[in-house]
N, C-alpha and C positions, 0 to 999 in steps of 0.2 A: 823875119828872124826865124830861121828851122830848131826845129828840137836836137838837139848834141846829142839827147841821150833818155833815150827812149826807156832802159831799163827804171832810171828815176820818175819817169810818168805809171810804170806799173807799179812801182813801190809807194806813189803815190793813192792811186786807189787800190792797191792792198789792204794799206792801214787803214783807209775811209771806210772798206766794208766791213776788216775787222771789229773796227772802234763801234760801227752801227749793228754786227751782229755781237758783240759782249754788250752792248745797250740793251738791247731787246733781251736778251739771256737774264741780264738785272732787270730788268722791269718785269722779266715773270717770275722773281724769286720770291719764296715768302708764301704766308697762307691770307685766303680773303680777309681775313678778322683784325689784320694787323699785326698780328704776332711774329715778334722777329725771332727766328731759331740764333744760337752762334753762330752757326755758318751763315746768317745770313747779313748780320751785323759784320762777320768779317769780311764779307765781300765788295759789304756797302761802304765800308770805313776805309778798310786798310786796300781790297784787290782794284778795286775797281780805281780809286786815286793812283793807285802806282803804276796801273796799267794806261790809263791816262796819260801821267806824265811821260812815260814810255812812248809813246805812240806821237806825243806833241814832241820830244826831241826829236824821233824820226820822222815826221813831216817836216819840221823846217831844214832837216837834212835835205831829204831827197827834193823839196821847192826848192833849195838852193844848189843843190845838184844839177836841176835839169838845163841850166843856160850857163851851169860850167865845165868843165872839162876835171871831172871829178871822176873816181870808182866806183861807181852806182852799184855794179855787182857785189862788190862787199858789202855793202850797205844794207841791202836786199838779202843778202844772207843773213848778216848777225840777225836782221828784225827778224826774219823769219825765224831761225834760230832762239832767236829771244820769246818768240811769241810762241812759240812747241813748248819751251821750258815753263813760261807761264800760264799755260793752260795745263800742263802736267800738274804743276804747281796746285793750281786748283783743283783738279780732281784730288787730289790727294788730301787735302781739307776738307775736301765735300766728301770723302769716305770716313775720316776720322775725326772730326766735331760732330759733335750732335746736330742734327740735321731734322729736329722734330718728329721721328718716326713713333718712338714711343715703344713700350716693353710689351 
């Protein structure tokens, strides 16, 4: 059985390296002592679960895309699409919450 569609095999490992490069971005947030800044509780709480879910509705998109005769190209846009808006998203938290810098 041949691949139909090659575009939902790249949007598959799109998201797999996304998901593992906002992993590691969260696992170096924060200061050694444990101290959680705001921003860092929101990242933990609220960015990091939404972007999750996010990412799990678009993989069982595109795994169910690739052995059907589906629009992979939209698909692959909106995520990208999606994923520009939610890192913009983010920066703009990480400039305007307190971010433990200090006066």
């Amino acid at each position: 059985m041949a691949l139909k569609n090659r575009l939902a095999v790249i949007g598959l490992v799109f998201s797999g390296v996304l998901t593992l490069f906002y992993y590691y971005k969260l696992a170096a947030l924060g200061f050694p002592d444990g101290h959680l800044t705001t921003y860092t509780r929101f990242c933990k709480d609220i960015l990091f679960p939404a972007y999750l879910g996010l990412t799990t509705v678009f993989l069982i998109a595109f795994s169910l895309s690739i052995y059907k005769k589906r629009k992979s190209k939209l698909l692959l846009i909106v995520y990208s699409s999606l994923c520009v808006l939610f890192f913009l998203l983010e920066y703009y938290f990480s400039v305007h919450l307190e971010n433990g810098q200090g006066g």
